[in-house]
Backbone as CSV, one residue per row, in Angstrom:
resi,resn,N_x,N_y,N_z,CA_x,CA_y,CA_z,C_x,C_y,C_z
1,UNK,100.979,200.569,191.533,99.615,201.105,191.572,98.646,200.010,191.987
2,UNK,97.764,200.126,192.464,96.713,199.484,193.078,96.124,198.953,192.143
3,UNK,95.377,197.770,191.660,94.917,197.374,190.834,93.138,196.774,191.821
4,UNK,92.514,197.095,190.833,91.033,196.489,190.956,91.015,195.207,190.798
5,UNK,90.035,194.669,192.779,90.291,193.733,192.879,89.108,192.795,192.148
6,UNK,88.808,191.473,192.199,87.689,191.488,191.458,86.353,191.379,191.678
7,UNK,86.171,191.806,193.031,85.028,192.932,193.304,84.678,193.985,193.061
8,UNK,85.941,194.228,192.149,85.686,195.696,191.935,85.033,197.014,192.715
9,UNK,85.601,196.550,193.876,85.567,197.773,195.169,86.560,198.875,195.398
10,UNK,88.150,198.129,194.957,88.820,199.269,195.330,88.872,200.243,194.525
11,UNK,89.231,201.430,195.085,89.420,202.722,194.766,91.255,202.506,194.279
12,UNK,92.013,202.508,192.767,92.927,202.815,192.341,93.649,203.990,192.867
13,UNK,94.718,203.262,193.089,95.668,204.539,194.155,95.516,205.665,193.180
14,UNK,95.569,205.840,191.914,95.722,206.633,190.856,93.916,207.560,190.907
15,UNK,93.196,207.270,191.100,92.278,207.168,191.510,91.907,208.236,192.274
16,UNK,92.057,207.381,193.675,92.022,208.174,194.702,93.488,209.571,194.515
17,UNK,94.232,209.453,194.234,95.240,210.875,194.451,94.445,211.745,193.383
18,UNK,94.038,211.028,192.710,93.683,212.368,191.570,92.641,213.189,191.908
19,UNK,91.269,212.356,192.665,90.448,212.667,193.454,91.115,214.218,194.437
20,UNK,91.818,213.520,195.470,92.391,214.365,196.338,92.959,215.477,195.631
21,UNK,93.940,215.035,194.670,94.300,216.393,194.165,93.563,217.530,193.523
22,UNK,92.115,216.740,192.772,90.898,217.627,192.210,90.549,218.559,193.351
23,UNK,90.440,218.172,194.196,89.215,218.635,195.646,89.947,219.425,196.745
24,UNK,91.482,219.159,196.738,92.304,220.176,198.149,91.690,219.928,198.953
25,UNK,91.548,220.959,199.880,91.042,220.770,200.856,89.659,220.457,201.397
26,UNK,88.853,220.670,200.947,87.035,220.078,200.930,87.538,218.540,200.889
27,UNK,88.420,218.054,201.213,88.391,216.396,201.682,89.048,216.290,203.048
28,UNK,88.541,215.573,203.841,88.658,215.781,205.183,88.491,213.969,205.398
29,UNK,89.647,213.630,206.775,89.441,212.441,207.670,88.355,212.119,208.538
30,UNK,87.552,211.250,208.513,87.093,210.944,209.526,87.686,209.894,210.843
31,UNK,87.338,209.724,211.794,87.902,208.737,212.636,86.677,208.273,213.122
32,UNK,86.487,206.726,213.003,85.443,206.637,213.737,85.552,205.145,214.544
33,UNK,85.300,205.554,216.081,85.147,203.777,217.024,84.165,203.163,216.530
34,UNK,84.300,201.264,216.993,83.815,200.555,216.883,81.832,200.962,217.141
35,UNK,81.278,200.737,215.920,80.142,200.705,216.560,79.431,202.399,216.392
36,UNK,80.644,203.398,215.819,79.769,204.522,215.417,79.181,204.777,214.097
37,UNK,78.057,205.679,214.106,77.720,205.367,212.774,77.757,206.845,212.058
38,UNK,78.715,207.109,211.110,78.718,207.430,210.114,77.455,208.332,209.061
39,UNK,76.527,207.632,209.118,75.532,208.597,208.374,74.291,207.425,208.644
40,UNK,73.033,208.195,208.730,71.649,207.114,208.924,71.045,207.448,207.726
41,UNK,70.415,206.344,207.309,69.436,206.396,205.988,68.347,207.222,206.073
42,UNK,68.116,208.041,204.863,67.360,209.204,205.300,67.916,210.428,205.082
43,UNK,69.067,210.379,205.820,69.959,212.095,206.503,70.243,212.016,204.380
44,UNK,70.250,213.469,204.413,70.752,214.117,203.051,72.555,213.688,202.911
45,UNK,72.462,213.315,201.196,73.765,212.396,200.852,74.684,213.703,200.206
46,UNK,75.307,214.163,201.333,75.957,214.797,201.390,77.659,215.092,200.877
47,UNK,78.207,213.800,200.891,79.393,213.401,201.167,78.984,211.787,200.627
48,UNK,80.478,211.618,199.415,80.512,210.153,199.197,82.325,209.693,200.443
49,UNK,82.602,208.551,200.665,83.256,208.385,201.350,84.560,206.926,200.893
50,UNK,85.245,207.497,201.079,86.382,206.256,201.321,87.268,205.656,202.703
51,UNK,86.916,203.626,202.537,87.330,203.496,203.723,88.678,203.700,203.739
52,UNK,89.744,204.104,204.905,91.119,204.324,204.823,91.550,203.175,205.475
53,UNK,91.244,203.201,206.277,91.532,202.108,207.445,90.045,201.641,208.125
54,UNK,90.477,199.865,208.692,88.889,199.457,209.166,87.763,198.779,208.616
55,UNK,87.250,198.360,209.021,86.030,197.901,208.041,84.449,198.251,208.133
56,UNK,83.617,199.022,207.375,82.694,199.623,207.674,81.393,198.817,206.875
57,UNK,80.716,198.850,207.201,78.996,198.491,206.570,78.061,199.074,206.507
58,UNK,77.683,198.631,205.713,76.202,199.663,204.953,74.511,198.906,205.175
59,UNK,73.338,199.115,205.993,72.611,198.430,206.322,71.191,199.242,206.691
60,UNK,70.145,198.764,206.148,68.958,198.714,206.550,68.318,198.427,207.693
61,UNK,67.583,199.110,208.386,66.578,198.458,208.938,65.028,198.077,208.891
62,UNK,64.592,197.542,209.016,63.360,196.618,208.224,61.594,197.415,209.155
63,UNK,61.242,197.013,208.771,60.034,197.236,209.649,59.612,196.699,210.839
64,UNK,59.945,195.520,210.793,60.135,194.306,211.910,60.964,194.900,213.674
65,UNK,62.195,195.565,212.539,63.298,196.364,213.350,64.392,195.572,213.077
66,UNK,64.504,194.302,212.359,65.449,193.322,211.476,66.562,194.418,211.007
67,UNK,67.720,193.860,210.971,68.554,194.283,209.781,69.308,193.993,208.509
68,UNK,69.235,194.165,207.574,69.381,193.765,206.427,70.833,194.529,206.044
69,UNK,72.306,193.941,206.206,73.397,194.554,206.064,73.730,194.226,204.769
70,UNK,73.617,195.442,203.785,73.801,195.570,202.140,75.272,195.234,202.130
71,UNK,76.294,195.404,202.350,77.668,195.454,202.141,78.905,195.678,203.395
72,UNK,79.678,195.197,203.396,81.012,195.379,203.869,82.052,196.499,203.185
73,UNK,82.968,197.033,203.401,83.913,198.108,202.894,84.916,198.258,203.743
74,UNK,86.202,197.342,203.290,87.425,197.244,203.632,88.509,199.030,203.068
75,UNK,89.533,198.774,203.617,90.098,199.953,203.406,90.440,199.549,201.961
76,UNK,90.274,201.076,200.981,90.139,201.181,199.855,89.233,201.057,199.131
77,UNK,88.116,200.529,199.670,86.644,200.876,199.711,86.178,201.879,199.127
78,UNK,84.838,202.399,198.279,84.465,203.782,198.448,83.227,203.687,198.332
79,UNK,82.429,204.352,199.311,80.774,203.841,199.368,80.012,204.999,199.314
80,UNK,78.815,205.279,199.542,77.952,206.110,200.111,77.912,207.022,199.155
81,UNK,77.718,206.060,197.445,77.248,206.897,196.326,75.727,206.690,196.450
82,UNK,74.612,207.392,195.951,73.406,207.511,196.210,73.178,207.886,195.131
83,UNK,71.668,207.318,194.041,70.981,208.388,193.001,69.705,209.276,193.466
84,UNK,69.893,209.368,195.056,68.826,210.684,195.360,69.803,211.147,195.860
85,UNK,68.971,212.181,196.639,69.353,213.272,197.803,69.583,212.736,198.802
86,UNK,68.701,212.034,199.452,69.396,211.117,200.679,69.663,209.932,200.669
87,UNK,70.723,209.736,201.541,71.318,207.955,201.862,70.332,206.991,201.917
88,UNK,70.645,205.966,201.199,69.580,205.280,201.091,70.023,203.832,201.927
89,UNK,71.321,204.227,203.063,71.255,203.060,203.915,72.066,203.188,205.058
90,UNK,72.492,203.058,206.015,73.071,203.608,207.401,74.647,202.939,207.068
91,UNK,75.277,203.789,207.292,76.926,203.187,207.504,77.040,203.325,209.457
92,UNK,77.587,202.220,209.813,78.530,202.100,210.617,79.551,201.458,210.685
93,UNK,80.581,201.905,211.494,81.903,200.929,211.341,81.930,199.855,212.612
94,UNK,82.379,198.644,212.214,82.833,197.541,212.459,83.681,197.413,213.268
95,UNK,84.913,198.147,212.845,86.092,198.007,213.835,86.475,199.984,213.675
96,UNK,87.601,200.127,214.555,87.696,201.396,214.505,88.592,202.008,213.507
97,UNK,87.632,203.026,212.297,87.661,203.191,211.258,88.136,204.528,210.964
98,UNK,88.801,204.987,209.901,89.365,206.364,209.308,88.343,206.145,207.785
99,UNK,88.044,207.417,207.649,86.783,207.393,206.617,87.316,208.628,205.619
100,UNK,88.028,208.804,204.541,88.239,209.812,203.916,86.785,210.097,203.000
101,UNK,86.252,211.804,203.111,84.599,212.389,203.208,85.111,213.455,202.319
102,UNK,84.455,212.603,200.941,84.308,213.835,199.572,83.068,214.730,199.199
103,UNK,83.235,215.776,199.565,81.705,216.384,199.090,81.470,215.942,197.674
104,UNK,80.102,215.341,198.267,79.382,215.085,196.713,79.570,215.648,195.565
105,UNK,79.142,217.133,195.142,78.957,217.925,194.865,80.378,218.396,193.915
106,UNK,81.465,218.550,194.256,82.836,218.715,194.186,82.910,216.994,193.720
107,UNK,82.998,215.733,194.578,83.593,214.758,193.819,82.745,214.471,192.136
108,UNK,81.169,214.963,192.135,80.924,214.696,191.503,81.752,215.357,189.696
109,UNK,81.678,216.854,190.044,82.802,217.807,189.248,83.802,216.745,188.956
110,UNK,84.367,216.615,189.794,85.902,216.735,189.404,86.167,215.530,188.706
111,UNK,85.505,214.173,188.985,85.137,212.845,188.316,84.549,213.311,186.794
112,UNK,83.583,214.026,186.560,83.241,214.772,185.356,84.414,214.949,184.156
113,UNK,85.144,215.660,184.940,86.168,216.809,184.393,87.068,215.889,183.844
114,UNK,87.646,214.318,184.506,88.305,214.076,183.740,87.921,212.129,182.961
115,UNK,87.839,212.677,181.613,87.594,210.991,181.446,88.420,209.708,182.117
116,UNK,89.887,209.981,182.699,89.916,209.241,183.598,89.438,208.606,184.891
117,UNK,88.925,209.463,185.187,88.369,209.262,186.887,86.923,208.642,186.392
118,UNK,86.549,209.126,185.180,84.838,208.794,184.891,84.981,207.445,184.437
119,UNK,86.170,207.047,183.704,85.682,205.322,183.272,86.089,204.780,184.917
120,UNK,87.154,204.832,185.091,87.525,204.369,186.778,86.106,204.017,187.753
121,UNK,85.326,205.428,187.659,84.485,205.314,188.433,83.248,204.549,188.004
122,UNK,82.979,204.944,186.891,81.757,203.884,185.794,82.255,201.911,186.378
123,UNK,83.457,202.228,186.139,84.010,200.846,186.361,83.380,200.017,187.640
124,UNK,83.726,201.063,189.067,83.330,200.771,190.058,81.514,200.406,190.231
125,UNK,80.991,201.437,189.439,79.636,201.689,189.869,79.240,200.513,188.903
126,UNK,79.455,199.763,188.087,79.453,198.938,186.973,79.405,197.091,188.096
127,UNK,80.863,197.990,188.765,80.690,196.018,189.000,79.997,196.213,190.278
128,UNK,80.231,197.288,191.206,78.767,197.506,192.376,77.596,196.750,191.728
129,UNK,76.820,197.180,190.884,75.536,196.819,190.627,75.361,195.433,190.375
130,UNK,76.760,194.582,189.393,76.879,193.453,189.283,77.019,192.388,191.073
131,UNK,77.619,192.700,191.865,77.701,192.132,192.905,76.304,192.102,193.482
132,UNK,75.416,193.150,193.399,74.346,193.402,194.115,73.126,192.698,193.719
133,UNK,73.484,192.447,191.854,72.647,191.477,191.218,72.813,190.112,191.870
134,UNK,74.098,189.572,192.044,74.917,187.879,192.364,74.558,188.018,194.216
135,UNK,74.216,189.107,194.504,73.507,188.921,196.142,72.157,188.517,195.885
136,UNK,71.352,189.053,194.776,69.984,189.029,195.244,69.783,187.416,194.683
137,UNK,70.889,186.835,193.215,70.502,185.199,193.206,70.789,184.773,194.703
138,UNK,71.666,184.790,195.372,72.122,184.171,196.437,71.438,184.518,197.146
139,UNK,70.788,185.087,197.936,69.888,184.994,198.897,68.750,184.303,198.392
140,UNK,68.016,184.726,197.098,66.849,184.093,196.462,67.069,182.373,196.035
141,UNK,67.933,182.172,196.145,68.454,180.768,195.267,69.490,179.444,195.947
142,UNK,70.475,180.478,196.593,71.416,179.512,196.887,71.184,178.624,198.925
143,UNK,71.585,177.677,199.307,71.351,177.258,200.231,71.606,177.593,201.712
144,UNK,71.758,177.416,202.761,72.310,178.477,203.568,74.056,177.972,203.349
145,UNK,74.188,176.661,203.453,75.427,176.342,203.442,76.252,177.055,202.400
146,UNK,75.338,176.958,200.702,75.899,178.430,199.816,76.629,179.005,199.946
147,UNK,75.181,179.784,200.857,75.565,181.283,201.195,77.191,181.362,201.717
148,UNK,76.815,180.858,203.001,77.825,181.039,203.496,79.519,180.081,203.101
149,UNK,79.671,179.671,201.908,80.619,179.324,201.689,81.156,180.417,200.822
150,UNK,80.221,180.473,200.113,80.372,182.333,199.068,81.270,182.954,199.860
151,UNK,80.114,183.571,200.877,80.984,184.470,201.629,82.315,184.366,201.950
152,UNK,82.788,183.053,202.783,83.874,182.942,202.937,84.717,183.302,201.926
153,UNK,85.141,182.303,200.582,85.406,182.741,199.373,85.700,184.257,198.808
154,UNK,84.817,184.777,199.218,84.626,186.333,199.169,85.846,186.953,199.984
155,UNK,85.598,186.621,201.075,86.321,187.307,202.426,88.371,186.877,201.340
156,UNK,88.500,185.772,201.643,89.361,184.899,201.405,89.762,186.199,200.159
157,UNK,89.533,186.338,198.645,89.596,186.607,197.516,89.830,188.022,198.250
158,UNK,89.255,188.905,198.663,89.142,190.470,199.124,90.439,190.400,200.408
159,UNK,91.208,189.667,200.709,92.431,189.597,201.876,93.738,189.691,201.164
160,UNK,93.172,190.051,199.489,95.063,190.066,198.861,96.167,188.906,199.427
161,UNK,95.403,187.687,199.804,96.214,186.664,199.851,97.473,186.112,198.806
162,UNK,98.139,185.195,198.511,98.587,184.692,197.776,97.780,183.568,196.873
163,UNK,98.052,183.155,195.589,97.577,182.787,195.107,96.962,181.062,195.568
164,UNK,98.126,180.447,196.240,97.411,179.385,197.221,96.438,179.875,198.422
165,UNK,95.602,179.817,198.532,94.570,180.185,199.904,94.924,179.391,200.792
166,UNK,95.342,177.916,200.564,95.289,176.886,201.298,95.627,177.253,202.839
167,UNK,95.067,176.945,204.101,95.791,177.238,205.108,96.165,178.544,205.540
168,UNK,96.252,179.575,204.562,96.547,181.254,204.893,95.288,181.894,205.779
169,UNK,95.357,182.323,206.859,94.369,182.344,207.588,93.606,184.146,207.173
170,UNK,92.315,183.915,207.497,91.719,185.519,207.681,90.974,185.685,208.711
171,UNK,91.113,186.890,209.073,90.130,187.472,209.995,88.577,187.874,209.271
172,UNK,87.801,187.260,210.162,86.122,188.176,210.277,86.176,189.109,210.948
173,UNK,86.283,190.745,210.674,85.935,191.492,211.338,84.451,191.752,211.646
174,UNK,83.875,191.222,210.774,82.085,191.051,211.183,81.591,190.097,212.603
175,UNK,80.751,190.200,213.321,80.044,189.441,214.134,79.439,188.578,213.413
176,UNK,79.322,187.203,214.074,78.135,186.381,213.427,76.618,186.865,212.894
177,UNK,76.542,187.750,213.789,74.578,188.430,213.238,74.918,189.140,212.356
178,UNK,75.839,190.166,212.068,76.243,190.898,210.827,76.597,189.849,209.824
179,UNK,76.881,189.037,209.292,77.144,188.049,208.295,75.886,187.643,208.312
180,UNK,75.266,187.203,209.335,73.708,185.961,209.093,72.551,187.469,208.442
181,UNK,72.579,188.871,209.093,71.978,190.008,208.497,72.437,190.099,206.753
182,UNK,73.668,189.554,206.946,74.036,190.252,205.153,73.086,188.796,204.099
183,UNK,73.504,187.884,204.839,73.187,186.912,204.043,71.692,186.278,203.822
184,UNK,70.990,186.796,204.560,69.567,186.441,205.243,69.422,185.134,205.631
185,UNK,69.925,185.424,206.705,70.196,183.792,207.892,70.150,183.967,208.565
186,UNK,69.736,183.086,209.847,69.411,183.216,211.196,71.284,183.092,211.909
187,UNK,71.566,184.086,213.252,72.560,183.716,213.338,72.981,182.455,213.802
188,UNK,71.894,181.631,214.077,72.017,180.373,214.756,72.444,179.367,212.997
189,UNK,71.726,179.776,212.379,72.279,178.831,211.176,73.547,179.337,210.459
190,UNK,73.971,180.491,210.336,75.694,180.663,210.630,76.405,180.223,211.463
191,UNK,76.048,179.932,212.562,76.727,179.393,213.556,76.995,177.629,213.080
192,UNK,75.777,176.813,212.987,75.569,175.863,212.581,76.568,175.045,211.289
193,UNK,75.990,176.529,210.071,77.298,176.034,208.880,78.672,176.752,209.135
194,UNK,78.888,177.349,209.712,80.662,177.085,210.431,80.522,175.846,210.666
195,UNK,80.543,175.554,211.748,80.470,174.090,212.673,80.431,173.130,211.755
196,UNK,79.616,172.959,210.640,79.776,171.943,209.460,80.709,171.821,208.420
197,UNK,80.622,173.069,208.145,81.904,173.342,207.484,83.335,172.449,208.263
198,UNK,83.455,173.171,209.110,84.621,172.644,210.210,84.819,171.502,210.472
199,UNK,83.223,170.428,210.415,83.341,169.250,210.830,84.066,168.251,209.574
200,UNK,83.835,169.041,208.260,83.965,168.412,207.261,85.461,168.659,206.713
201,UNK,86.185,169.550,207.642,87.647,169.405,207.772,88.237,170.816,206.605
202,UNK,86.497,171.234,205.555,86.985,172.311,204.584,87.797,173.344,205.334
203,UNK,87.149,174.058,206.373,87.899,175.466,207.248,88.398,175.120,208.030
204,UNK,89.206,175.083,209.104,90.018,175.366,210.336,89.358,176.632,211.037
205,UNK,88.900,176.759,212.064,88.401,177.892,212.904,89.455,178.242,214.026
206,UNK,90.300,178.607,213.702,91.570,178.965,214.630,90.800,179.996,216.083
207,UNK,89.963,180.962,216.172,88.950,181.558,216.818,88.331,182.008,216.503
208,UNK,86.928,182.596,217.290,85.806,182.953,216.514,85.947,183.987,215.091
209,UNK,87.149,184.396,214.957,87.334,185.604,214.301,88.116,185.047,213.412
210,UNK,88.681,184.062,213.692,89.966,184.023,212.337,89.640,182.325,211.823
211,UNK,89.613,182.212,210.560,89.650,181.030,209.862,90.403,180.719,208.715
212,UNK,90.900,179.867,208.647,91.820,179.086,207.362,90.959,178.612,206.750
213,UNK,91.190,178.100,205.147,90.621,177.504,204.290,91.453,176.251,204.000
214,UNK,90.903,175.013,204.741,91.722,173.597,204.694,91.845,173.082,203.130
215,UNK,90.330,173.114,202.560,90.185,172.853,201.481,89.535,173.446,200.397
216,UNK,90.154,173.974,199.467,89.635,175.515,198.858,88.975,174.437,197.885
217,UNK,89.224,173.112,197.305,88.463,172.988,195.715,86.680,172.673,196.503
218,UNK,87.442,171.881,197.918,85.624,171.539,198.124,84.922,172.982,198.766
219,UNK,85.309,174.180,199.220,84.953,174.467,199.815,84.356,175.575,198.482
220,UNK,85.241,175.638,197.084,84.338,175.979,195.479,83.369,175.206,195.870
221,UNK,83.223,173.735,195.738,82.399,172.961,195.420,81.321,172.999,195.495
222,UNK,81.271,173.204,197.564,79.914,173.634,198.081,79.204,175.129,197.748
223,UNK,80.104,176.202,197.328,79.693,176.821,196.824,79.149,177.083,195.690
224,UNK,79.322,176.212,195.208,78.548,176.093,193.453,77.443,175.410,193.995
225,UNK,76.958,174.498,194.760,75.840,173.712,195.330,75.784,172.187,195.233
226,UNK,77.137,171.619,194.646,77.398,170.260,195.742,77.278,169.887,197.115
227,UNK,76.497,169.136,197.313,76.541,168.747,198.639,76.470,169.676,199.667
228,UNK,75.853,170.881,199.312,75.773,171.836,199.779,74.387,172.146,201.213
229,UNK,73.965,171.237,201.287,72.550,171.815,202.353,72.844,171.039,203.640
230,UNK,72.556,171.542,204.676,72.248,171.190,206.015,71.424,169.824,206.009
231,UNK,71.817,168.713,207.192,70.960,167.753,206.771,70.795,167.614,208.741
């Protein structure tokens, strides 16, 4: 069985079947290419969703016309819970994505109905809010170099690696402006702390997309805020 990772994002295989089995058929696949979007903030929250495959994001746009990308959602994912009526942020996918689409309405029932699915889901919606709290210190608090060592860390921890990281490589399915949007950074200063990072021998940048972690205690380090700022 799938166990919750400690982001407490995934959806428990136990979880999700029970879901499916509550709901029959009113659950339906989505498929979606690189770059389509899923639902716009605003449109009525119709449908909560799980990623199957792919990686999808959840994001604002600002007044400016800026974007402010709230979250990532790897497969096993489940997003696009809302406490109104409408979405309160645009999903599109990243890479090309399968989206399993629970009517609200029905998932909300059937999660009801059984105290299993309700602590499961409390669980989820529990450490959601906690991550969203540890975003707003980190943007408000931590440095850009921080930031972005967090993240990595993050990425790294959410890849079901083995318990050494050392050297085990991951993919960014994000673009640089989607990471510098999540983190509130210019993409030029993501660009920048890669490059430092790299110089300092912590990551390996195998290509723009895929990176190793050379040195996981310093690359904690800078994330706690040793030696952590751009100079």
């Amino acid at each position: 069985m799938d166990k919750l990772d400690r982001n407490g994002l995934e959806a428990p295989m136990i979880f999700r079947a029970a879901l499916v089995d509550g709901m029959g058929a009113s659950v339906c696949i989505k498929h979606l290419k690189a770059g389509e979007t899923l639902y716009v903030e605003g449109e009525s929250a119709d449908y909560c969703y799980e990623t199957v495959s792919g990686v999808m994001k959840e994001y604002n746009t600002l007044e400016d016309g800026k974007r402010q990308v709230a979250e990532f959602y790897k497969a096993g994912d489940m997003f696009g819970f809302s406490e109104s009526d409408d979405q309160l942020h645009t999903a599109e996918a990243i890479t090309a994505c399968a989206v399993r689409c629970y009517p609200r309405e029905a998932f909300m029932k059937t999660v009801a109905a059984s105290p299993a699915l309700s602590a499961s889901f409390l669980e989820t919606l529990m450490t959601r809010l906690h991550r969203a709290r540890e975003r707003m210190v980190m943007i408000g608090r931590m440095s850009a170099m921080q930031r972005v060592a967090t993240f990595l860390l993050r990425l790294a921890d959410n890849a079901d690696a083995e318990d050494d990281a050392h050297l085990a490589q991951f993919h960014l399915a994000m673009s640089r402006q989607d990471i510098a949007d999540h983190l509130g950074l210019t993409i030029e200063t993501v660009c920048r702390t890669l490059t430092e990072l790299k110089k300092r021998q912590i990551i390996v940048m195998e290509s723009a997309r895929v990176f190793a972690i050379a040195d996981l205690a310093s690359l904690e380090t800078v994330a706690m805020g040793a030696r952590g700022r751009l100079h």
